[in-house]
C-alpha positions in Angstrom: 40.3 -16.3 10.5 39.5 -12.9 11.4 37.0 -11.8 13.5 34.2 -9.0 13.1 32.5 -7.1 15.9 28.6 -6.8 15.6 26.0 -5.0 17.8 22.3 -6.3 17.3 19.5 -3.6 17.7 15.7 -3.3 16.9 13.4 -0.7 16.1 9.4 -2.6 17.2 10.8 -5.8 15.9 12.7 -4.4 13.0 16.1 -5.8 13.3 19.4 -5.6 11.9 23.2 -6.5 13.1 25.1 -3.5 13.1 28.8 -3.2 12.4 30.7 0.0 13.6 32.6 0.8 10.2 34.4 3.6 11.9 36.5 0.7 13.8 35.5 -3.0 11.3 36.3 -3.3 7.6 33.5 -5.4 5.7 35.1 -6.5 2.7 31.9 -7.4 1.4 28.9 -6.3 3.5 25.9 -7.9 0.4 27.4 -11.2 1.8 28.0 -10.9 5.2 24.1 -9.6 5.2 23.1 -12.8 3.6 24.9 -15.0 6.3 24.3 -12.6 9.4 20.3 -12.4 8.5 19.8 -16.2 8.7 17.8 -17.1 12.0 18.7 -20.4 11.9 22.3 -21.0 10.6 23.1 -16.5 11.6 22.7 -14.5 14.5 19.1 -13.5 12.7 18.4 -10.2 11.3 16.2 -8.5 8.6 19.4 -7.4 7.3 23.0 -5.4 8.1 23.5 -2.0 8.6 26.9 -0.5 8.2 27.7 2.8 10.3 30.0 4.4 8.6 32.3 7.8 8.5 30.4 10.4 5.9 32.0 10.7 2.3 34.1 13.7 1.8 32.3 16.7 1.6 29.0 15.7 3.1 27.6 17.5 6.4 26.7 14.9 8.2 28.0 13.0 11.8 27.9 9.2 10.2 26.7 7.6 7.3 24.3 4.7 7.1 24.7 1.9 4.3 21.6 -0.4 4.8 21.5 -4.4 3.0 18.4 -6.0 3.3 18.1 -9.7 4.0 18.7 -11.2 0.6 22.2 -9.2 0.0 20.5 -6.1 -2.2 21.0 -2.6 -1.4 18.4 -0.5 0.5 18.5 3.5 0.3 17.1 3.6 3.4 15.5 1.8 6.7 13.2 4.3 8.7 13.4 1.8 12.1 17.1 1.6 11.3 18.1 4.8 11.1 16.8 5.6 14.9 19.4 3.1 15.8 22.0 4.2 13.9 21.8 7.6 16.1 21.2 5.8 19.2 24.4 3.8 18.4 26.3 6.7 17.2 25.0 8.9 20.8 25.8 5.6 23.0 29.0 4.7 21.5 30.2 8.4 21.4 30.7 8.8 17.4 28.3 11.9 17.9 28.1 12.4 21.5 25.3 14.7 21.0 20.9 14.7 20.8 20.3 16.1 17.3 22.7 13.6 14.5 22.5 14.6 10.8 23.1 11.0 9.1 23.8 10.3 5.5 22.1 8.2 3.7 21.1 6.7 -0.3 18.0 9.1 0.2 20.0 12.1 1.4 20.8 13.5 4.2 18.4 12.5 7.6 17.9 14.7 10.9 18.0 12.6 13.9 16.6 13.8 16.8 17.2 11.6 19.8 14.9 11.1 23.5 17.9 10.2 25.9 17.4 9.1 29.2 19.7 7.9 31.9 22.6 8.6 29.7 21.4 6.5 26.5 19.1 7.8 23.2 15.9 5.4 23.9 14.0 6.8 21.2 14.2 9.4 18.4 12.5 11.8 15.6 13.2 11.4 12.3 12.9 14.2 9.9 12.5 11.8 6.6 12.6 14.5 4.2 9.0 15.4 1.8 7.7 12.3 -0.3 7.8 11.7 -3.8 5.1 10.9 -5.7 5.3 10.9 -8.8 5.4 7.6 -11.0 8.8 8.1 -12.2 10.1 8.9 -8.8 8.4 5.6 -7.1 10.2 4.7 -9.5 6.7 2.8 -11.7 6.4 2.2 -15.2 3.1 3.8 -16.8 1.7 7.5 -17.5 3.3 10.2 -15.9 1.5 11.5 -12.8 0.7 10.2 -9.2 -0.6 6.9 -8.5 -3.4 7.7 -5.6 -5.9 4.7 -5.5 -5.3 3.2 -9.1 -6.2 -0.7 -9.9 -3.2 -2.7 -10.0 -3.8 -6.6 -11.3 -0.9 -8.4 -9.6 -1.7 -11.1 -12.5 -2.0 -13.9 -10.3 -6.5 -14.6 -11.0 -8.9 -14.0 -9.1 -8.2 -11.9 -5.6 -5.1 -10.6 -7.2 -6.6 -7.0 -8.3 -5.7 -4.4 -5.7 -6.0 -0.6 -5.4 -3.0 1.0 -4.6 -0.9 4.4 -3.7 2.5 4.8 -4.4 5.1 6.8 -2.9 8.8 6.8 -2.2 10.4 8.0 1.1 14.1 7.6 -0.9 12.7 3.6 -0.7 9.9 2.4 -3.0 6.4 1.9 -1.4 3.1 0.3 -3.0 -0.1 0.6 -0.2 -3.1 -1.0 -0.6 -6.0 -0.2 2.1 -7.8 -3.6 3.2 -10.7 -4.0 5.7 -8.9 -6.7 7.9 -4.6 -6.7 8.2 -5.0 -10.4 9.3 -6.7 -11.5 6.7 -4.6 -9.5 3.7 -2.5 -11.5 1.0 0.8 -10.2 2.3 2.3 -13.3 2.4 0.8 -14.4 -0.6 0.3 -10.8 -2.6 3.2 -9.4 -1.0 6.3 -10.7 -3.0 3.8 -11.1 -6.4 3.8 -7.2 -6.2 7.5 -6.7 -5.0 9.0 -8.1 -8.3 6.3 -6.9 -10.2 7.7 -6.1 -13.3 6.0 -2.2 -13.1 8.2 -1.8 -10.4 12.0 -1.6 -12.0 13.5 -1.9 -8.5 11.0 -4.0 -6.6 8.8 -2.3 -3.6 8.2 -2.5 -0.6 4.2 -3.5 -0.1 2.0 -2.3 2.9 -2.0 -3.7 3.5 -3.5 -0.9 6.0 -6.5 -0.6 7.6 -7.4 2.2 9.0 -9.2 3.0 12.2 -9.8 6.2 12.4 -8.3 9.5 10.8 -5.9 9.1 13.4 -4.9 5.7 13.6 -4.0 2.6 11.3 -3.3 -1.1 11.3 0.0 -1.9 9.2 1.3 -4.9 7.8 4.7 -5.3 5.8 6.5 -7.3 3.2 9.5 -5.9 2.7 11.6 -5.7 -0.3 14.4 -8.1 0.2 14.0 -9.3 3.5 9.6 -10.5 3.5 7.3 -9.9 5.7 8.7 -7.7 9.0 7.7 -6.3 12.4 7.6 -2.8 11.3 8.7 -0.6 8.6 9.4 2.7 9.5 9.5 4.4 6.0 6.6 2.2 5.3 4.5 3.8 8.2 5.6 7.4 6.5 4.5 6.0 2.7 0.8 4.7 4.8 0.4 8.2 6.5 1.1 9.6 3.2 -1.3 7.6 1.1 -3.9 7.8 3.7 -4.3 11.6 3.3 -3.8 11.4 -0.1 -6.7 9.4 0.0 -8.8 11.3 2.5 -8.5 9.0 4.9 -5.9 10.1 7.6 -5.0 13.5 9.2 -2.0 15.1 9.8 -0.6 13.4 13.3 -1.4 9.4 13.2 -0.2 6.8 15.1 0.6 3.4 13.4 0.0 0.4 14.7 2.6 -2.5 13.1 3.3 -6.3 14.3 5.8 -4.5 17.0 4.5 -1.4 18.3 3.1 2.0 17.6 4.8 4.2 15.3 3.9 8.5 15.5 3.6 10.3 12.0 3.3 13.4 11.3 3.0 14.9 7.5 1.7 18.5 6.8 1.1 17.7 3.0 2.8 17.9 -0.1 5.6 19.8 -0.1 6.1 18.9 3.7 8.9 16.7 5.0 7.2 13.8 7.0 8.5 13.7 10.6 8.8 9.7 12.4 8.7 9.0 16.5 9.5 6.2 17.7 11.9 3.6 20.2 15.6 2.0 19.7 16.8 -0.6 21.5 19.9 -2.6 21.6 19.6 -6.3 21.8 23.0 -7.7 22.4 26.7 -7.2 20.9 29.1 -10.1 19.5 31.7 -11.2 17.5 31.2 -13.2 14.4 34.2 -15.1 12.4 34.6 -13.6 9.3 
């Protein structure tokens, strides 16, 4: 029996086991993300994260191939893409503070906050939002979807307002005047395989504090509720001024820290702060 080296890292509670593809095979990553993910019978994870060379051609230092929880295919992880480039500066694939990384939603600028010899933290240029229905990708007229009813078709409670957007990921956000007392657990994967929503979504309840700051919760597509979700923070920010209710800079407050947003507008790529940390590193049989 062979055996496969891991390294287990978080972004605010958002956690994934890592293998360094540049050095493991993973003959099949959708199981090994199935049995790695398990926190009772795994090592516990919201998913795996492959760090990978780049395909031929593409300008970029690694290449990240995310799988959520439940084995599908994720084009992107927002908290764990800052670990990617703390990994890749740490373990010397791109001994260097600014890593371009590949990705299913194109190609991601990671700017990384090293201190003492390690990337702690990093800025994430996650590219301009899409917003129209098709692109979510949603079934229905053509257009944006800022603040439309959405009947979840489960009675009474389960009518929401929500905004779409897609940072490369899909994102349904529905604004709620108390996080702890939202549906998400309830709500949450109703609206995920909702069939208006071809490849599932991810589902954020926000409430928002001021025009500067928010209160985020998660259910993730694939994987349930989580700590954080980094692209979800960017689809909130984006929804909230969409909506008139945030600015420009915002800090978001999720289950396992603050995340810093920044979006300009349409047309604008939205820009992501925040800290990576590794947990631990291991070998599992395979």
């Amino acid at each position: 029996m062979a055996t496969l080296r891991f390294t287990k890292m978080e972004g605010l509670g958002n956690d994934y086991v890592y293998v360094d593809a540049f050095r493991e095979t993973v003959a099949d990553p959708a199981g090994l993300a199935r049995r790695v993910s398990d926190r009772r019978f795994g090592i516990g994870s919201d998913g795996l994260i492959l760090i990978a060379p780049p395909r031929p051609g593409v300008a970029a230092d690694v290449r990240m191939e995310m799988y959520n929880a439940d084995g599908s295919r994720g084009e992107m992880c927002g908290n764990g893409i800052r670990c990617v480039g703390k990994y890749a500066y740490d373990h010397g694939l791109a001994r260097k503070d600014r890593i371009v990384c590949e990705t299913d939603a194109g190609l991601k600028t990671i700017d990384l906050v090293i201190e003492s010899g390690k990337a702690v933290a990093a800025r994430i240029d996650m590219g301009a939002p899409r917003l129209d229905r098709a692109e979510i990708p949603m079934t229905g007229a053509p257009g944006r979807v800022i603040d439309e009813p959405f009947d979840a078709g489960v009675g009474g409670g389960g009518v929401l307002r929500v905004t779409c957007v897609s940072m490369g990921n899909p994102h349904c956000v529905t604004f709620v005047e108390d996080t702890d007392a939202a549906p998400v657990t309830t709500l949450g994967p109703v609206v995920e395989t909702h069939p208006r929503f071809p490849r599932r979504t991810n589902v954020e309840f926000v409430h928002v504090v001021s025009p500067r700051e928010a209160v985020q919760r998660t259910w993730e597509r694939g994987s349930g509720e989580t700590w954080a979700c980094g692209t979800g923070a960017c689809a909130v920010a984006v929804a909230g001024q969409l909506n008139g209710l945030l600015g420009p800079d915002v800090t978001i407050h999720l289950r396992g820290g603050d995340l810093r947003i920044e979006w300009q507008g349409p047309g604008h790529p939205v820009f992501k702060t925040g800290p990576a940390v590794e947990v631990f590193r291991g070998e599992v049989d395979v």
